[in-house]
C-alpha positions as CSV (number, residue, x, y, z in Angstrom):
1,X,26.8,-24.7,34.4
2,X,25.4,-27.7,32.3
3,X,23.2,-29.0,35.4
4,X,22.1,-25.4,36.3
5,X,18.5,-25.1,36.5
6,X,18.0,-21.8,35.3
7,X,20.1,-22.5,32.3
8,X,18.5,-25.5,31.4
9,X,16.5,-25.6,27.3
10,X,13.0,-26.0,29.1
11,X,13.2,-22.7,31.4
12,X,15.0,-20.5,28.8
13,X,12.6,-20.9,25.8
14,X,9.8,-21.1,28.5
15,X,10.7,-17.8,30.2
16,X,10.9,-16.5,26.1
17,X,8.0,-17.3,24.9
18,X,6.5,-15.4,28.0
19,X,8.3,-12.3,28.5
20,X,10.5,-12.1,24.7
21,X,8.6,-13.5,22.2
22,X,9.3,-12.1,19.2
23,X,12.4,-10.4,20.2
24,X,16.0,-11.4,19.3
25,X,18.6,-13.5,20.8
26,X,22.0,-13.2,21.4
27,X,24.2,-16.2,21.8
28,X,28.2,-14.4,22.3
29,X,31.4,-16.9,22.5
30,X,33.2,-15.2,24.9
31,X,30.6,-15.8,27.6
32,X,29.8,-19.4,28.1
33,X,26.5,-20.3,29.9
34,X,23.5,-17.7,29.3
35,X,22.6,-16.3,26.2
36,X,21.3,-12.4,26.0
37,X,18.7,-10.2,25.0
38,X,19.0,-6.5,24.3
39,X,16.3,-3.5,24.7
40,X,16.4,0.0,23.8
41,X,19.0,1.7,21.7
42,X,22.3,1.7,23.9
43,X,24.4,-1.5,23.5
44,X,23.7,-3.4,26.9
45,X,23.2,-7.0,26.5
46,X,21.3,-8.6,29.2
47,X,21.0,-12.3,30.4
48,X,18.0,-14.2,29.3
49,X,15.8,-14.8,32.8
50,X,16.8,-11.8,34.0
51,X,15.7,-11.6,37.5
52,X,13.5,-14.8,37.4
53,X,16.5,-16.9,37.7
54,X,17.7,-17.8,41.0
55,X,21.4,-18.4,40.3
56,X,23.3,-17.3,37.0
57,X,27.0,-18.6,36.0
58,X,29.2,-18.1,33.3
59,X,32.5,-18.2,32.0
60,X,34.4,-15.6,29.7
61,X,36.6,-17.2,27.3
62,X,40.2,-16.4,26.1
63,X,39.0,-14.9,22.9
64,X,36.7,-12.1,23.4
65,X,36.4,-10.1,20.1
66,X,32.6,-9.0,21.2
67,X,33.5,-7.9,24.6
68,X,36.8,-5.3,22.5
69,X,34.0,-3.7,20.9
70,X,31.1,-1.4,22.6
71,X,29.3,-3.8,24.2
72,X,28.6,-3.5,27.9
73,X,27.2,-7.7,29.2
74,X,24.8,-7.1,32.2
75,X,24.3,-10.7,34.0
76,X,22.0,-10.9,36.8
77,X,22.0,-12.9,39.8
78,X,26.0,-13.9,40.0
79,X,26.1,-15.7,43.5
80,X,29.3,-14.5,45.5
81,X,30.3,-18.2,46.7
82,X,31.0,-19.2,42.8
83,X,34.5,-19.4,41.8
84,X,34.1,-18.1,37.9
85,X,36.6,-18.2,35.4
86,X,37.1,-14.6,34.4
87,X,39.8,-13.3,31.9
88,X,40.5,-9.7,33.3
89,X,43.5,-9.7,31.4
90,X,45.6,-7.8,28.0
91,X,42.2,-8.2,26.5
92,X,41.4,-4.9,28.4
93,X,38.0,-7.1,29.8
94,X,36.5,-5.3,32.7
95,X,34.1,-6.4,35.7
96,X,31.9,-4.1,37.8
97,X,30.1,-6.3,40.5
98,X,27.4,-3.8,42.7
99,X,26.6,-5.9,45.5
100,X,22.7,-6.6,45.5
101,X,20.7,-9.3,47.7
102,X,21.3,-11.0,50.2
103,X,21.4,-15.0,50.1
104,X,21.7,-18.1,52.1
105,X,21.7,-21.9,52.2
106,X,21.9,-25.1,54.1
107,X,25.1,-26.6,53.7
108,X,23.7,-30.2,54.2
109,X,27.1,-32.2,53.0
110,X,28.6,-33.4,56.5
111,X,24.4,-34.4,58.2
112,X,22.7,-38.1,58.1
113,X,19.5,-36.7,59.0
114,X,17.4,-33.8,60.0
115,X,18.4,-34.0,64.3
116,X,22.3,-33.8,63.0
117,X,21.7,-30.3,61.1
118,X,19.2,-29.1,64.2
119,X,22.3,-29.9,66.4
120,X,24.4,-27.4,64.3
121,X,22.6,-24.3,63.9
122,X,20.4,-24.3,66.9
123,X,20.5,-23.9,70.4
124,X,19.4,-26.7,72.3
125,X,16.2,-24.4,73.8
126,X,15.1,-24.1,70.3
127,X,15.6,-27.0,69.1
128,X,13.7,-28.6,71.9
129,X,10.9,-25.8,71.1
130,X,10.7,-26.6,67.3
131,X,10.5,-30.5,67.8
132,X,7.7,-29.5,70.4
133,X,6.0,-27.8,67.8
134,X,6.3,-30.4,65.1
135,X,5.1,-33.1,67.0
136,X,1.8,-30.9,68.5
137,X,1.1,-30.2,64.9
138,X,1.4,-33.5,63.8
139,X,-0.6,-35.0,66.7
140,X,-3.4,-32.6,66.0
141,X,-3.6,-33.0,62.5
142,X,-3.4,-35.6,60.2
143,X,-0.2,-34.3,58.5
144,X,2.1,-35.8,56.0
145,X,4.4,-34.7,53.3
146,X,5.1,-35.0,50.0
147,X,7.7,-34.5,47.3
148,X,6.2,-34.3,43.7
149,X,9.5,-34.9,41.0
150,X,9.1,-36.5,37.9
151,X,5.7,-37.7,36.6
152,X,3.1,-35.2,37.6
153,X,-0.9,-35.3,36.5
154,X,-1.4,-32.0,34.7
155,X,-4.7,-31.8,36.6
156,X,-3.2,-32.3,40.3
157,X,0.0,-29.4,39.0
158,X,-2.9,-27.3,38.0
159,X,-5.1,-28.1,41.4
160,X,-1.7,-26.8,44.1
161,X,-0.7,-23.9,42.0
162,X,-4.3,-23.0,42.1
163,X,-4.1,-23.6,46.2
164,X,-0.6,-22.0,46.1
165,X,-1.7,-18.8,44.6
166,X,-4.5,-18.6,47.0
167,X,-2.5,-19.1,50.2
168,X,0.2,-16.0,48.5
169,X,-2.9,-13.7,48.2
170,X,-3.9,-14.8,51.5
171,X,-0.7,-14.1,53.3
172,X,0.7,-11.0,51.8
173,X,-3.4,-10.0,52.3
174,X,-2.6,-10.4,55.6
175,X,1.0,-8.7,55.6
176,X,-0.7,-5.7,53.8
177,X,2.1,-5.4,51.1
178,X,2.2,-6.7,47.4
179,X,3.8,-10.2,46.2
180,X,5.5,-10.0,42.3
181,X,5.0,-13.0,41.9
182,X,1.6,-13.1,42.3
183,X,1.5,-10.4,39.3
184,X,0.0,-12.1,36.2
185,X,3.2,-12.5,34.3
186,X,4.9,-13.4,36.6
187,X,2.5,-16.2,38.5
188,X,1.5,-17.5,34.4
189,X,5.4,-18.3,33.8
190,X,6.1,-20.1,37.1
191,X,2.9,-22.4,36.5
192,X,4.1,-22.6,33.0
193,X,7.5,-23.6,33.5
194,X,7.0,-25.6,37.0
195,X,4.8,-28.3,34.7
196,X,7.6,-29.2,32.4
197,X,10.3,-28.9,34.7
198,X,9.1,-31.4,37.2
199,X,7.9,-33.9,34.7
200,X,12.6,-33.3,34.0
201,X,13.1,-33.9,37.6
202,X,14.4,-30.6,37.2
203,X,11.8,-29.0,39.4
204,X,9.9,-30.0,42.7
205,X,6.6,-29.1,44.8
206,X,7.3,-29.5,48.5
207,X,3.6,-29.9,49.8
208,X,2.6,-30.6,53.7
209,X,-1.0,-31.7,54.0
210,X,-3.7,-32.2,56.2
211,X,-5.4,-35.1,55.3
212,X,-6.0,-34.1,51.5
213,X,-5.7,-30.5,51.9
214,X,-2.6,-28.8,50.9
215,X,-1.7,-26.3,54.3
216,X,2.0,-25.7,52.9
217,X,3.4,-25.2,49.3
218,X,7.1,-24.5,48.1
219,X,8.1,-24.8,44.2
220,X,11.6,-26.1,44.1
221,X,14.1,-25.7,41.3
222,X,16.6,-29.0,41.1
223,X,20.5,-29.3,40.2
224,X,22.1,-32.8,40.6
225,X,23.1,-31.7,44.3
226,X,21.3,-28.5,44.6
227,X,17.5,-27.3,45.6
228,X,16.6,-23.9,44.9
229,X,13.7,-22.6,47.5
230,X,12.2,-20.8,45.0
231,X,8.5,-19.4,45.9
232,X,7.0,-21.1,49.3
233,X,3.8,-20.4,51.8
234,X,1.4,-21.8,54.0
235,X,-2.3,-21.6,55.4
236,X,-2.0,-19.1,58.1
237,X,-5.0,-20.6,59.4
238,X,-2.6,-23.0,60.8
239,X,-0.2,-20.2,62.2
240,X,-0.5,-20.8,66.2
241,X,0.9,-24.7,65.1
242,X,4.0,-23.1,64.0
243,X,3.3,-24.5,60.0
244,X,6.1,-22.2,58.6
245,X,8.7,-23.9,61.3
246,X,7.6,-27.5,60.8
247,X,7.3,-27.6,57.3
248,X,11.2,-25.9,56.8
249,X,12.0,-28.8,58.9
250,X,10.3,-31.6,56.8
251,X,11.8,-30.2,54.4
252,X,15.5,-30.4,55.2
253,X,15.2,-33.5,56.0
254,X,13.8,-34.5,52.7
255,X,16.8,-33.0,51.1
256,X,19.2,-35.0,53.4
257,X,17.1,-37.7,53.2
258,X,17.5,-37.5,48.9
259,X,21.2,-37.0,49.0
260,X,21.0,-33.3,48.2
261,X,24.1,-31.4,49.4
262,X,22.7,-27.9,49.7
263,X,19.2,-26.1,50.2
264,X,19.8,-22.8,49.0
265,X,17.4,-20.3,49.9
266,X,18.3,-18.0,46.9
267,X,17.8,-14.3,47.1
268,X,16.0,-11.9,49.5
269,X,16.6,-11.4,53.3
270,X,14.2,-13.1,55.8
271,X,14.7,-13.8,59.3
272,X,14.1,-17.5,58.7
273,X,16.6,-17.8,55.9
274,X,19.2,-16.4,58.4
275,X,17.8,-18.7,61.5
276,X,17.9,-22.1,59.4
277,X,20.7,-21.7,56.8
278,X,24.5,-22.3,58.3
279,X,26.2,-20.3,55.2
280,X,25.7,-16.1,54.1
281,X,26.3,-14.8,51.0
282,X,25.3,-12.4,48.5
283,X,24.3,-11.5,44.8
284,X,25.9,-10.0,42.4
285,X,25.4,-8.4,38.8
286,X,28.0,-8.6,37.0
287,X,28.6,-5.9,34.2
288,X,31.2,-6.9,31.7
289,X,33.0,-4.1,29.4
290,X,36.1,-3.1,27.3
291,X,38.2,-0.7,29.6
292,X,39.9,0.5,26.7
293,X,36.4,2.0,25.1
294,X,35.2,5.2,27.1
295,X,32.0,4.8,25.7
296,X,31.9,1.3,27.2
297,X,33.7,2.2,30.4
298,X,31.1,5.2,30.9
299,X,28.1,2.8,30.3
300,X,29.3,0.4,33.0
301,X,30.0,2.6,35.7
302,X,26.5,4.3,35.2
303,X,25.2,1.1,35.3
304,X,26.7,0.2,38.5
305,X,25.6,3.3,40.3
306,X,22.5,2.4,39.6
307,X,22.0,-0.8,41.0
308,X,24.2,0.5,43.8
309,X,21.7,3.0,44.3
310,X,18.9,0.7,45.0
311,X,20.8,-1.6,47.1
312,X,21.5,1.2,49.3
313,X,17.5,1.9,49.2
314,X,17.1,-1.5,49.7
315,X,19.1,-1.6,52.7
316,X,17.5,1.5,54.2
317,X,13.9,-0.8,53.3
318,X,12.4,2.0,51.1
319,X,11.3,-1.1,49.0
320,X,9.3,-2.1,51.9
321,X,7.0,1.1,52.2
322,X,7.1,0.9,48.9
323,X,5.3,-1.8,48.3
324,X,3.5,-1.5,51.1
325,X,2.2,1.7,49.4
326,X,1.1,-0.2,46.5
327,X,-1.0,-2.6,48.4
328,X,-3.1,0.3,50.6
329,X,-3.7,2.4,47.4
330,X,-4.9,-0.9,45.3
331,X,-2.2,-0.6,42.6
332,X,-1.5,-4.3,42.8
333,X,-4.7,-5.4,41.8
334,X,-5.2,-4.9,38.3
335,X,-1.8,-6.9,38.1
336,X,-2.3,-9.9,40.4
337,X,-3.1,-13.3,38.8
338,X,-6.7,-12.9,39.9
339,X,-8.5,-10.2,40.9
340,X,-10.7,-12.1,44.4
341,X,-10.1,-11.3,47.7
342,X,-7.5,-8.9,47.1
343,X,-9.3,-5.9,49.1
């Protein structure tokens, strides 16, 4: 948990001063790792990040006085793979885990370089295709790549997130349905916290260029062994070169090529997270209560329904037309970052 980004001083206090600023904090023994926030009246205790993390862990403790009173703990983004310690024991402790996104990653532990992995979770006629593709692009265009960790000039961080939020506006343009994190809170955080993060070698841009132009941008979040896909795009312009395909590729075999063990593709199904990672999983929230407390016990289990509930609408893609829906009646443009070339 120490070396998880999302935990980490710099993206907690950044993600406060953006989205709870003047709001208290809750820091609770019996559950090491995040700290909480709480809204509204009823006693539900929520994870600082919320859903802008990409991975939350915890532990409960032996001695959970908070948890025996009427508190329900709401944690967001549990991954299914981690092994937790939980204390479901004579401390009447309960823990409701709704199902929620789907997640993958590139187990990259047992692979010296890029052809290794390739071997593994392609077929040979694709393989063969994507290396065609790779080297078309590369003889057509003068492409190279680069990984920015560490020192960063403000000005160039400022110059790619400008191009990165262009290209998003561009492609989901082009999609016809609505990006959240293109929405101004959103997109103002991730440029926020991306700066300081990166200058921690806790954070990464993935950038594939054309000469000087940046034609492919993915912000990266960093544990010791672990990088978090976190927001990525490129210039469809360059679509017919297969840019999306090549530049996954470069970048695998950056992460080999640093000694990372996993690329983890966090949350969200797309076909290309299937097609490239070897390993499935899910999310989960976790929503931790004291069985013994109806009041508690009532509070979880209609919390749990809930998030079923929009799993279930998730799966049937009702999120899909939905925001679909938002981009042909316009409702996403008072909310984007900038309001050009968003018709």
């Amino acid at each position: 948990m120490i070396d998880n980004p999302f935990l980490s001083k710099t993206f907690v206090s950044t993600w406060l001063e953006h989205f709870h600023p003047t709001g208290k904090v809750w820091d609770f023994d019996c559950i090491n790792g995040p700290t909480f926030i709480k809204k509204g009246r009823l006693p539900i205790y929520s994870n600082i990040c919320g859903l802008n993390s990409k991975t939350m862990e915890y532990n409960l403790v032996k001695e959970c006085n908070e948890i025996d009173k009427k508190k329900v703990f709401l944690i967001f983004d549990v991954p299914s793979h981690l092994h937790l310690s939980e204390q479901e024991n004579e401390k009447n402790i309960g823990i409701l885990k709704p199902k929620q996104y789907a997640g993958f990653y590139c187990d990259l532990r047992n692979y010296n370089d890029l052809n290794a992995y390739l071997l593994e979770v392609l077929s040979a006629k694709t393989r063969n295709k994507f290396k065609r593709y790779r080297r078309k692009l590369e003889d057509t265009f003068e492409i190279r790549y680069k990984f920015y960790t560490g020192a960063i000039e403000k000005d160039l961080h400022n110059q790619l997130f400008s191009t990165f939020n262009e290209l998003l506006k561009k492609r989901f343009k082009e999609k016809k349905t609505v990006n959240n994190n293109l929405y101004k809170w959103e997109w103002d955080f991730y440029e926020d916290v991306s700066f300081s993060m990166i200058q921690e070698k806790k954070a990464a841009f993935f950038v594939t260029y054309d000469k000087e132009k940046p034609i492919a941008i993915t912000l990266l979040f960093l544990s010791k062994n672990r990088v978090y896909d976190t927001i990525r795009v490129f210039d469809t312009d360059y679509s017919q070169h297969r840019l999306g395909t090549v530049s996954i590729m470069a970048q695998i075999e950056e992460c080999i090529e640093r000694g990372f063990s996993f690329l983890d593709f966090s949350k969200g199904y797309y076909p290309y997270k299937e097609q490239w990672s070897n390993v499935a999983y899910h999310f989960e929230y976790h929503i931790i209560y004291n069985k013994s407390v109806l009041k508690s016990k009532i509070l979880a289990y209609y919390l749990s329904s809930i998030f079923a509930l929009k799993q279930l609408l998730r799966d049937f893609k009702i999120n899909e037309v939905h925001q679909g829906l938002k981009f042909k009646l316009g409702l996403h443009k008072n909310k984007y970052s900038s309001n050009t070339n968003l018709a």
